[in-house]
Each structure stands twice: as C-alpha cells, then as structure tokens.
Phi, psi and omega in degrees: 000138163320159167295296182357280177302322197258349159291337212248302153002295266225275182293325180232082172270130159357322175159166192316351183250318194286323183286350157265008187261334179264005166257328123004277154298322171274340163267350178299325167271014209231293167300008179248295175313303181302337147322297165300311168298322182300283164007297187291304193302310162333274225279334147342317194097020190249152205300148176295343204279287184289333157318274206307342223273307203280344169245028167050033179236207211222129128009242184301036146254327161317275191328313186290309203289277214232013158280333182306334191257332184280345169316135171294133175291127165336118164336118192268151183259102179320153173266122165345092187081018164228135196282144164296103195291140148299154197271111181254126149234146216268130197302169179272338165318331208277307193309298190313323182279357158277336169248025207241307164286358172271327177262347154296299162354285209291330195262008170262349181073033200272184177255015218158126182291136179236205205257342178291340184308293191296323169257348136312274186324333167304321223257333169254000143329146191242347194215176212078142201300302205297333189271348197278321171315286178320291110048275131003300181264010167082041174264123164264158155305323168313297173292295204297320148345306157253032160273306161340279157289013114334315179271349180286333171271043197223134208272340179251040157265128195288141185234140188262000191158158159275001187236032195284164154233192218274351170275008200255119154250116162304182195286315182294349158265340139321316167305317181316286203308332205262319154308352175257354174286315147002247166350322187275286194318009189245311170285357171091334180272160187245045197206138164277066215286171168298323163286358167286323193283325171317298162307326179290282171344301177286345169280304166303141138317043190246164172292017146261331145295351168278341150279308167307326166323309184255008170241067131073353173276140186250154166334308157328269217278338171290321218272330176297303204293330192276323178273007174277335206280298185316332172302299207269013159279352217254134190301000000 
C-alpha cells in the first residue's frame, strides 16, 4: 500500500486500533524514504550540514541516525582460485522503483513482483534518463498501468505460487535485477541506478517487455532513446 493510502487510513481510520497499526506502517515508510533522499543527497555531495538543515535536526543527529547505513561494505578477501564478485550498491532511485514496484504489486492484487512491476516503478520516478527515455517515447504510467492489469488475467502468466505477496519476486524479476547488475559492471560502475534496471529490464524476455511490445515499442528503440539521453549528460 501507498504512503498515500495509508496518510487517508492514518486520519479517518475504521478505529483506534485500526488508525495506529496505519500510523505505524506510514512512519515505518516514511522512514525508508528519508533513507533514500538522505542516501541520494550524501552520495551527491552535499554536506551533512544541508541534510540535517533540511530534516530539521543538529548536524550530529542527522549524521548518528544514518551514517552507520551509508558506510562502505568491507572489501571481501578472494578465496583461493575464485574471482571476487564486485560489491554493487544498489542506488537510492533504484530502491525507491523496487519499492514503487512492491506497491503496484500489492495494489494490483498480483501474486508476486514480476518485471511489468519493475517498469511501473521505473515510471513513477519523476527525474532520471531512464523514466524520461519512456517519457520521451509516450509510455505514460497510466496506460502502461493498465496493460499491467490486464495481464494479471491472462492464464500463462508464470507465478511463483499461489501464496506469493507483494515480497515474492518472481523470476523474471530476479532476471531483471541479475541483468542489470550485468549491465553496471560492463559499465565500471559501482551503484545500481536506475537506467542499469531499465536495461535489465529490455534484456529479460518478461511481461514487460510484452507491454512495451502492445504500446507499439521494440526493445531497440527503448535502448537507443535511453543512450542518447545518457550522451548528452555526459560533459
């Protein structure tokens, strides 16, 4: 469920039990967003000094609540005769479109994230090469939204269980995620952004591709539009 849906919970809830289990859950989700902007503003370059200024707290309280999660993970010490997977972190645009797709998920009634999810979440990003390359080629949220739920009726759509929820990722969203991890390290980078999932995404054989596909777009023509964008980013 949205922050949305769970703020309109949260003020005229059913009852007193039921509006704190939704005040709950909306600061529990509040706190995962703030997680991610800080997260973005950090790794941006910008002082912890303008972070704390902007979540209305001191310096060293900003700095205790979330530098401990922004440290870099310890180098791993290869194992004998085996190469050392690179260390990927996954960006916070990236987190926020994984959790952007657990709530299409879930409010779609699926059983499970699949890769059609995974380009809704993309889709609801308001900034980044990757939602404007959609953008750009006239994929709305809307419409692709309901190509989505469409495909939730459809009898060959591979399902990971009948008892899946909106944390069960399916295979095809796993493919996504293991190609775009692909995709970064083929690019030198060492954070998983969002135009890595995009690409992943065109890479897996999934129902999202199978959307784009009925809004008149080839794989191609998505993967050209995302890398002129990237071009003219580039200094």
């Amino acid at each position: 469920m949205g922050l949305l849906d769970l703020a309109q919970r949260a003020t005229r809830p059913d009852s007193p039990i039921e509006g704190l289990r939704a005040v709950s859950e909306l600061r529990s989700g509040l706190e995962g967003l703030e997680a991610d902007y800080v997260d973005e503003a950090v790794r941006s370059g910008l002082p912890w000094s303008r972070v704390a200024q902007a979540l209305g707290v001191s310096r060293q309280a900003a700095h205790k609540r979330h530098s401990r999660r922004l440290r870099p993970a310890p180098p791993e010490t290869p194992s004998r005769g085996r190469a050392r997977t690179p260390v990927m972190m996954l960006g916070a645009s990236a987190r926020r479109v994984v959790r952007f797709a657990r709530e299409e998920c879930e409010a779609l009634g699926h059983p499970g994230v699949g890769s059609e999810h995974l380009l809704l979440g993309i889709l609801r990003c308001r900034e980044g090469v990757a939602v404007h390359a959609l953008q750009d080629l006239g994929v709305s949220l809307t419409v692709a939204r309901s190509h989505v739920e469409r495909l939730g009726g459809d009898p060959g759509r591979a399902r990971s269980s009948d008892h899946g929820h909106a944390d069960t990722l399916l295979p095809t969203a796993r493919g996504v995620l293991e190609q775009s991890l692909g995709e970064a390290v083929r690019s030198g980078s060492d954070r998983l952004d969002v135009e890595y999932l995009l690409r992943g995404l065109l890479k897996e054989d999934g129902a999202a591709v199978r959307v784009l596909k009925q809004l008149g777009l080839s794989g191609t023509a998505v993967e050209r539009r995302l890398s002129q964008l990237i071009t003219s980013q580039r200094p």
